[in-house]
C-alpha angles and dihedrals in degrees: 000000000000082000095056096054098042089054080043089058092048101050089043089052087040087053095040096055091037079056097046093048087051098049083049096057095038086062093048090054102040079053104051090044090057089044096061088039095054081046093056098045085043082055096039086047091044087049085052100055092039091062104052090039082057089054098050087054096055079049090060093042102049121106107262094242095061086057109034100055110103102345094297088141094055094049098045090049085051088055092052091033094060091038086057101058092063103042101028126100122250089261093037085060091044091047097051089048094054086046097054092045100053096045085052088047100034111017137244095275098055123102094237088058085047091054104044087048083061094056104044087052090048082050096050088046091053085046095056086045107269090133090170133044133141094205117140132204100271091054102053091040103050085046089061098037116358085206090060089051099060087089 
């Protein structure tokens, strides 16, 4: 008898570690599922964002005739307006809306505007993981429109 629950204890201890080992391994790999999941929705987010910040940029490029005829501008800063609510950074959506502001109030020509454009694109660049840059005002601006980066 002795015999039968030794050979009892040892089975139990023998399932309860083969258990234990399972549900560990079960949890490494649950975690490392939602890991690469979490990865592929952050990829599919970044390519998202990308893209509308691209397109802002071909909005700010473009010849001011292409943009200015029949509203076509507003409209398309209300598209990327609206698009950027839902992928931009905090700062990204603050920035956008200081920039709007101040060309409504000052005018596309004047040097706040300027300034606040520069932002919201430096925002957008720190959004997209450029952490670092040393770019000014002048740079980013005349890269966009030479005409913006006289200064």
């Amino acid at each position: 008898m002795e015999n039968i629950s030794g050979l009892a204890a040892e089975i139990v201890v023998a399932f309860v570690i083969a258990l234990a080992t399972g549900a560990f391994t079960f949890m490494g790999f649950w975690r490392q599922a939602k890991a690469d999941l979490e990865q592929e929705y952050l990829k599919r987010f970044n390519d998202k964002k990308w893209g509308v910040y691209t397109e802002f940029a071909r909005l700010l490029q473009a010849p001011p005739q292409d943009i200015f005829e029949d509203g076509r501008r507003q409209a398309a800063e209300t598209a990327i307006a609206s698009q950027i609510v839902l992928i931009g950074s905090d700062e990204v959506v603050r920035a956008f809306r200081d920039w709007r502001e101040s060309a409504t109030v000052h005018g596309k020509a004047q040097r706040v505007t300027d300034e606040k454009l520069f932002l919201l694109v430096a925002n957008m660049r720190r959004d997209l993981g450029i952490k670092y840059s040393n770019l000014e005002v002048d740079d980013l601006l005349g890269v966009l429109n030479p005409s913006l980066g006289d200064g």
